[in-house]
Structures are given as C-alpha cells and as structure tokens.
C-alpha positions in Angstrom: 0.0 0.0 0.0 2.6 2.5 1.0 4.8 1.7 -2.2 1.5 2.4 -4.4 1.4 5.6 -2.9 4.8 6.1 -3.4 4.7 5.8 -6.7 1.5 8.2 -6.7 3.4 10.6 -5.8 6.0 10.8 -7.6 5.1 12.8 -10.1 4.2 15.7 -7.5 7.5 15.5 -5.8 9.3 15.9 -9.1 7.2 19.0 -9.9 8.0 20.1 -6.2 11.9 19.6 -6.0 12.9 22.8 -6.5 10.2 24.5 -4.1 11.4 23.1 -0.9 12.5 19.8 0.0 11.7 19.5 3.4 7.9 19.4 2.2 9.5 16.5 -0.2 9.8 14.7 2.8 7.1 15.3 4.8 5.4 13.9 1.5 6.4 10.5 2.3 5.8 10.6 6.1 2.0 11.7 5.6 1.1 8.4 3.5 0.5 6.9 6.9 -1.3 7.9 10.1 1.0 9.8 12.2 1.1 8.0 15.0 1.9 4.8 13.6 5.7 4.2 11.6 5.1 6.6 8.8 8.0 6.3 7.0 9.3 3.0 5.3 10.7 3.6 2.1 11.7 1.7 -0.2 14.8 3.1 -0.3 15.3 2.2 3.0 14.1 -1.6 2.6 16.5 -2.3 -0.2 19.5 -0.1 -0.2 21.7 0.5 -3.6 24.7 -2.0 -3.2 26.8 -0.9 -6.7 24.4 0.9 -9.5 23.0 4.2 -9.1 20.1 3.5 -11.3 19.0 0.7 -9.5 15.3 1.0 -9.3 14.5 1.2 -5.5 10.8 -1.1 -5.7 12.8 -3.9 -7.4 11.8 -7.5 -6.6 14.3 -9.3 -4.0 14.0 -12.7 -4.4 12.6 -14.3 -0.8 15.6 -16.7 -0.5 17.9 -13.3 -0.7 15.9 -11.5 1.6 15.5 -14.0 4.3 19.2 -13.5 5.2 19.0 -10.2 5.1 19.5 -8.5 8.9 17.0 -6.1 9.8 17.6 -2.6 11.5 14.7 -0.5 12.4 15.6 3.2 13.2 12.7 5.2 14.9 12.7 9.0 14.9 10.5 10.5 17.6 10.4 14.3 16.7 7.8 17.6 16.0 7.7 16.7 12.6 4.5 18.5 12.4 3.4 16.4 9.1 -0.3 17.9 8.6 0.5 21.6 9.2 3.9 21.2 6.4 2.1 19.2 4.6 -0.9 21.8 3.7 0.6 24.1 1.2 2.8 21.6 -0.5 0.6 21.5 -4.0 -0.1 24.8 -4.2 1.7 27.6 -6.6 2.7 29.8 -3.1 5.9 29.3 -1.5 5.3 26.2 0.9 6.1 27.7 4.9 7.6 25.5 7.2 6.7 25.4 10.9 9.8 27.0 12.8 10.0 24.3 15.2 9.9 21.5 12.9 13.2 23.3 11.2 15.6 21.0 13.6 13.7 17.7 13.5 13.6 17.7 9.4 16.9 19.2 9.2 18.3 16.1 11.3 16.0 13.9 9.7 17.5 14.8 6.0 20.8 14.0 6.9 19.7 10.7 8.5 18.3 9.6 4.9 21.2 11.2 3.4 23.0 8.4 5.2 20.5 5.8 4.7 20.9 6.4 1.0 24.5 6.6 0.5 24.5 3.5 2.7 26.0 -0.2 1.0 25.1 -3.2 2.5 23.2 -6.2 1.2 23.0 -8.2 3.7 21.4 -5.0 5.9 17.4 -3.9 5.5 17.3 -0.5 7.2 13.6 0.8 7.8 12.7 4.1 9.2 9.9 4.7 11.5 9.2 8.4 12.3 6.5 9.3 15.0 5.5 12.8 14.9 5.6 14.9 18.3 3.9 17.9 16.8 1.7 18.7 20.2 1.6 16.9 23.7 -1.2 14.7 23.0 1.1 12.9 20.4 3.4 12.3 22.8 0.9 10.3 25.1 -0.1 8.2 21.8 3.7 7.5 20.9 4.9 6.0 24.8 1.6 3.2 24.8 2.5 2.4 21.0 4.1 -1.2 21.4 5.6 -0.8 18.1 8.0 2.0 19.3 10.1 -0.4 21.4 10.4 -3.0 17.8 13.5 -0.2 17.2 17.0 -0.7 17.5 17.7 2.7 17.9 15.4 5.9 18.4 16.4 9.1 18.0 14.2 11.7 19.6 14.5 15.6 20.4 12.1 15.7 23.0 11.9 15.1 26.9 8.4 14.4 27.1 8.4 11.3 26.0 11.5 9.7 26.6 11.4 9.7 30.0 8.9 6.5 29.9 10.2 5.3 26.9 13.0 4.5 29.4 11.0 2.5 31.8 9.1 0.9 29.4 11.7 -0.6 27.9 15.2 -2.1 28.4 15.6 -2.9 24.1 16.2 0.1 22.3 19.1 2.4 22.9 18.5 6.1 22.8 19.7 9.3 21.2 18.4 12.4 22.7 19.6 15.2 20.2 18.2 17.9 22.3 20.8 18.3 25.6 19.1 17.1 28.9 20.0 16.5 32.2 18.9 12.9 32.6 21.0 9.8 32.4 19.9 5.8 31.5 22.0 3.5 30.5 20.4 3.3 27.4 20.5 6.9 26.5 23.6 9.0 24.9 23.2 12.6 24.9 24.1 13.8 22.1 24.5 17.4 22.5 27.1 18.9 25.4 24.8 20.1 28.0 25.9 23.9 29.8 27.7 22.0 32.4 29.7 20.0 29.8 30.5 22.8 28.0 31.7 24.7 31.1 33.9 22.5 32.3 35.5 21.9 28.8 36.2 25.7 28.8 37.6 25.5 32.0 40.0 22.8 30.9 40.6 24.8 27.5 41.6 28.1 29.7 43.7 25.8 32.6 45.6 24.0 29.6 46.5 28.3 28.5 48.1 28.1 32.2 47.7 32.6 32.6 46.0 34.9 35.1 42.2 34.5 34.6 39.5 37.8 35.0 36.0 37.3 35.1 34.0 40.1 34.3 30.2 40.6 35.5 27.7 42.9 36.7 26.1 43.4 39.9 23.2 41.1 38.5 21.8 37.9 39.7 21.9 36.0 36.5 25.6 37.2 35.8 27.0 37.0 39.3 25.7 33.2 39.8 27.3 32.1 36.4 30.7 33.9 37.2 30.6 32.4 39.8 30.5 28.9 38.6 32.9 29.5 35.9 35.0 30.9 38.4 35.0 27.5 40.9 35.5 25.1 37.6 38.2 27.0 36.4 39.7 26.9 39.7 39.5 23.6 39.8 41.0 22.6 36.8 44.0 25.1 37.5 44.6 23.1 40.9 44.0 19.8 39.1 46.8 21.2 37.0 49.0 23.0 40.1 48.9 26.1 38.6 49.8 28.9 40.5 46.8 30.9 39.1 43.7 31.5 40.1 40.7 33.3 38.8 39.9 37.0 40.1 36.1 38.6 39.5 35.6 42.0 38.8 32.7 43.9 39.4 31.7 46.2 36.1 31.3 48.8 38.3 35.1 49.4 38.9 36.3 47.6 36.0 38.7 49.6 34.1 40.7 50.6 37.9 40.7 46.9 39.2 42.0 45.4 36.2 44.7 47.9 35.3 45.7 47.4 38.8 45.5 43.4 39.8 46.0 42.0 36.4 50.1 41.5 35.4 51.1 43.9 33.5 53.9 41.5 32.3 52.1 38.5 31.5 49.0 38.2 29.1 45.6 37.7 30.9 42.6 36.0 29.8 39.5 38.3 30.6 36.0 36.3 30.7 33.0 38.4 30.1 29.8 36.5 31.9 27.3 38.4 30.2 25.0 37.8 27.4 23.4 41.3 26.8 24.8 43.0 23.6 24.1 46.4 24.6 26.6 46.1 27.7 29.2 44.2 25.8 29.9 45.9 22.8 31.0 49.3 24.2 33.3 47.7 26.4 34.5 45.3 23.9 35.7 48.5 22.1 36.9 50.5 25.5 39.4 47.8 26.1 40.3 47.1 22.5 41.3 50.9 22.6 43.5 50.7 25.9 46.8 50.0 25.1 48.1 49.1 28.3 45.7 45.9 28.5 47.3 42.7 27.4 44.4 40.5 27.4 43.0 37.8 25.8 38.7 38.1 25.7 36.3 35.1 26.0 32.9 35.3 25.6 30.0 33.3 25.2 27.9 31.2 22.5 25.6 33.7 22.1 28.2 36.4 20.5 28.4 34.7 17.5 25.0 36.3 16.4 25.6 39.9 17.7 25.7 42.3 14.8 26.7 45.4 17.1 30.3 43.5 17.8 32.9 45.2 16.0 35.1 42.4 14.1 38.1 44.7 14.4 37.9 44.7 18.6 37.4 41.4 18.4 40.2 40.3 16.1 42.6 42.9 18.6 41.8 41.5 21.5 42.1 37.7 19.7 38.6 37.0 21.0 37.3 33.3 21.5 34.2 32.0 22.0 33.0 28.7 22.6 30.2 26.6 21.3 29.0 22.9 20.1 27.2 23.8 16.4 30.3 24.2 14.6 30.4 23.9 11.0 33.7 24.7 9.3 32.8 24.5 5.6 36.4 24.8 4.7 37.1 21.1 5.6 37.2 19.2 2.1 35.1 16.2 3.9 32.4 19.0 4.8 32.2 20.5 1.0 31.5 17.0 -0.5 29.1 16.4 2.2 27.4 19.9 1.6 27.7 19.5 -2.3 25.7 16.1 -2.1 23.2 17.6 0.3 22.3 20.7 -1.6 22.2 18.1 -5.0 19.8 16.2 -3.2 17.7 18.7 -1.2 17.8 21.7 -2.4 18.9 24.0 0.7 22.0 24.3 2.4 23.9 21.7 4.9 22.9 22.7 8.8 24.5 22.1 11.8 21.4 19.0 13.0 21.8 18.1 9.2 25.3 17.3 9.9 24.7 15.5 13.4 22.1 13.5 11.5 24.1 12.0 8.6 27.5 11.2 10.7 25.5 9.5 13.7 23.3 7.3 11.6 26.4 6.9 9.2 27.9 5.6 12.3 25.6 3.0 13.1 24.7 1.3 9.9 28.4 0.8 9.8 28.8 -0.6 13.2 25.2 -1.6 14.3 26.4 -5.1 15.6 29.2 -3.9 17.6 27.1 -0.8 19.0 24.1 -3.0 19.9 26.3 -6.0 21.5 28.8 -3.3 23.2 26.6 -0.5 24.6 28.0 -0.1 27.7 31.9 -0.5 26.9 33.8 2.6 27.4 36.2 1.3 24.1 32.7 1.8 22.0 33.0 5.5 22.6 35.6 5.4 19.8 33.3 3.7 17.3 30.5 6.3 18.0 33.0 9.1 18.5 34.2 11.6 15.3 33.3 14.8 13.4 30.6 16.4 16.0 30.7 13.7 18.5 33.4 12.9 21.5 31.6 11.0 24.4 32.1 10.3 27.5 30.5 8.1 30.3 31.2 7.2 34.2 31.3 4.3 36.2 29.2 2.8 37.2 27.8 3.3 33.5 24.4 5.6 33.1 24.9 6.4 29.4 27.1 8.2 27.0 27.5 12.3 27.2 28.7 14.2 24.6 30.9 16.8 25.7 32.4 18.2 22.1 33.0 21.8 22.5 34.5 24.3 20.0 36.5 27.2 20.6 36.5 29.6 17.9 39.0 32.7 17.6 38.1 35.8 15.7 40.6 36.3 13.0 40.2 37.3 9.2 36.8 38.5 9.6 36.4 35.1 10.6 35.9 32.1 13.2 39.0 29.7 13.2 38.4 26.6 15.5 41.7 26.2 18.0 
C-alpha cells in the first residue's frame, strides 16, 4: 500500500523539488497515520549496493531477503506532518513550521545516510513518530511498536522519560541536551555543564592569570561564579599557580589595570550575554593600550551584529560553542555539495549531526548494539561532532564536544 502511494506521488515530488525539500519529505511521512511508523521507504528496505540506477521497488527474491538483517531506526520528533504538509501542492511558496526546522533538518541527513548506505545483507527501515503537540506524545509512549526499534532518535523530553521505563531494548539518542542519564541513552549534544567544564579545561591547559567580568546582577554573578569554581578547579587539578579573580563592572577599568600583570598576558572572561553592555566595552578595552588580554565570551556572541570584528580580532577574542560547522574542511564540502544536490537547501549544523550519527551506526550496528556499555565503544560512535564520554558505574554516553573559535580574518577559526 505505501509503495503504491509512493509511486502516486512521484510525479508531485518531481514538480515540487525545486520548491522546498523539506515538504518533499514530509510527502512520504504523511502516506501513513501519524502515529503509527510513517516512514518506510523503499529506499530504505533495499538499499543501492553498486548501480546508481537501481530502481529502488525492485523485486528481491525471498531466499535473498531472508538473510538479510533487519535494522529499524525510529525517529521521535515535531515533525509536524499535517501543518507542512498543507501548502505543498499549491503555486505559493510552501512555509515550514519553525519548530519542525531542527527535527527535518536532522531527519534529512539521517536519509542522506541511509541512502549513500552499502550493505546487502542490511534492510534499514525508518519509522518516524511525529511529536507535533503533547497529546502525540501520550499516543507514541503506549505504541508497542516504538520499542520494535533498534535505535530511536528523539529531540524531546516528554516522552523519553517513559520510553526509558518501558523498555530495556532500544538504545537512545536524545539530540536535544538534557540533564537525565539511563544506561540506554547517549546525549548527544554537550549540555551547559559539559560545555563549562570543557572551557575551564581549555583556559587551565593556556596556564595565565584569569578575570572574570560581571555585573552586579543575579543572573551574571551566579554564572561567574560557577565559571570561576570550575576553572579553579582545573588550574589546581593542574598546580597552577593561578587562580581566577572577578571583577565587578562597576570598577572595571581601575581593578583590572591594577591586579591584572602587567607583564604577563591575561585572559579576561566576560559572563554576560546582553549586547548592549558588551559591545562598548569590547571596544573600550580594544582601545586601551596598556591591556594585554586575551577576551572570551559566550555562545551567544556569534550572532551579535553590534560587535565590532576589528575589537574582536585585537583582543584575539574566543568563543566557545557545540554547532560548529567549518565548511572549509574538504570532507564538509563533499558532504554539503551532495546535500544541496539532493535537497535543495543548504547543509545545517542538525543536518550534519544526523548524517554522521546514523552513518555511524549502519556501519557498526552489531558492535554498538552487543557493546553499549563499553567505554572502548566511545571510539566507534565518536568523530566529526561527537566525542563522548561516560562514568562508572555506567548511566549512558554524554557528549561533551565543544568548540573554541577565535576571531581572526573576519572570521571564526576553531583552536
């Protein structure tokens, strides 16, 4: 039934490639009821082993597909099917529901992978649950055919919380970072506290006099202060004879010119995410001479427009963050070329994460399935975004990859 509609449609997605293709997939995920697998392409079923042109609703003969292993991959996201799917035939320009952007982005590099995929003796089918509101997610956790996966990949809390108790079978990749561990989970993106410590262990490793700057707020004081006893930490871990002084705005420019060595390069942290204070006092101390500093900042300055580059680049700013993409990696531009071929729209950062982590299991599904648990199987899921981590007694994998990005050429270089 779902191949006959397939085929249907196939005309319509041919006329509709060049509109947007996202909607091309949400094309094939509304030819079945949403909660229920809606996705199982043929594509998927019988994947291209040496031909291009290998018609993908050929006829396996049953004694060839008996051998064949089977590896159901369940994605558990807002796909939000029947609102994208509405304008899809029409002459407008199709919208897209902003939060489904993430889910399909991640879910187009998945079949990117699926696709590209060689294996004959491997079946891979796709089962995507849509978690467009809360009452889906209700349907998706008493669906017995959830836990027939090998591996789900979800970007949502809500459910996964009893997917957990339900089951001890699948294992689980939570996309979105959350502050829960299972020994069937791996987190796949660095969670705040993951990503602090990493920069504490990226400023310890720099072994100089440390600053952290903050205002006399509650928000800002409370995180300079846990930056502060992290980097501490990993200074003393290291016996450095450093440690970390804060500074109030409020006295800035007299404290630092007067406890910071004049000698000796400083790094200067700036605990505070509001543009409006930072920019002019990215520029005051860019324009002080005397000041031999190094600036970090946060995630969020990537995105502010009122920064000027040239401060930056003089102060050899670097900020940290865990959606890196550097396009000028040659592995990266075949990627992106084949992705735009395909789609239509640019390669994104959960695009990415999709088509190295599913690339990673259909290459090592045995091993990953008859290992989870191993610390030596953090090196098979490990690579590009990924690096995780785990403790003993096991509760799951953490990802903990971090980037630190310095301004220089009008540009962010990762260190």
């Amino acid at each position: 039934m779902l191949l006959n509609k397939m085929m249907q449609l196939h005309a319509a997605i041919n006329y509709l490639r060049c509109k947007n293709s996202i909607l091309i997939m949400l094309l094939f995920c509304t030819a079945c009821k949403t909660t229920q697998p809606v996705v199982q392409s043929p594509q998927q079923h019988i994947p291209i082993a040496t031909k291009p042109d290998v018609k993908t609703d050929s006829v396996i003969p049953k004694e060839i597909e008996k051998q064949k292993n089977i590896l159901n991959l369940g994605y558990i996201m807002p796909f939000y099917f029947e609102t994208n799917a509405l304008p899809i035939l029409t002459d407008d320009k199709p919208t897209i529901e902003p939060q489904s952007l993430s889910a399909l982005s991640f879910f187009q590099g998945a079949q990117l992978a699926i696709d590209s995929f060689t294996n004959e003796n491997l079946k891979v089918v796709c089962n995507a649950y849509d978690l467009a509101d809360s009452t889906l997610s209700l349907k998706i956790t008493n669906d017995k055919q959830v836990n027939n996966n090998d591996f789900i990949f979800t970007t949502s809390l809500a459910p996964l919380r009893e997917l957990l108790i339900q089951s001890p079978t699948p294992k689980y990749f939570c996309i979105q970072p959350v502050a829960i561990a299972h020994k069937n989970l791996a987190v796949c993106q660095p969670t705040n506290q993951a990503m602090i410590k990493q920069l504490a262990l990226f400023i310890a490793e720099k072994n100089m006099p440390v600053a952290i700057i903050f205002r006399n707020q509650k928000k800002e004081k409370e995180l300079a202060k846990w930056i502060q006893t992290e980097i501490d930490s990993a200074l003393s871990f290291k016996n450095s004879l450093y440690k970390t002084s804060m500074f109030d705005h409020s006295s800035l420019k007299q404290q630092v010119l007067q406890k910071l060595d004049k000698q000796q390069k400083s790094i200067v942290l700036i605990a505070s995410n509001d543009e409006a204070f930072i920019a002019p006092l990215i520029h005051e101390m860019a324009s002080d001479n005397k000041l031999k500093i190094q600036i970090i900042g946060l995630p969020t300055w990537e995105n502010y427009e009122s920064l000027s580059f040239t401060d930056l680049q003089l102060l050899q700013t670097i900020i940290f963050n865990n959606d890196y993409l550097n396009f000028k990696d040659l592995e990266i531009q075949k990627l992106r070329k084949t992705f735009i071929n395909k789609y239509k729209c640019d390669l994104s950062y959960p695009s990415y994460q999709g088509f190295y982590l599913t690339k990673n299991i259909l290459l090592n599904y045995i091993q990953i399935k008859t290992e989870w648990g191993n610390q030596k199987l953090q090196e098979v899921l490990n690579g590009h975004t990924f690096k995780f981590s785990s403790n003993q007694p096991f509760n799951g994998y953490f990802n903990t990859e971090t980037y630190f990005l310095l301004y220089n050429n009008f540009s962010l270089q990762k260190q």
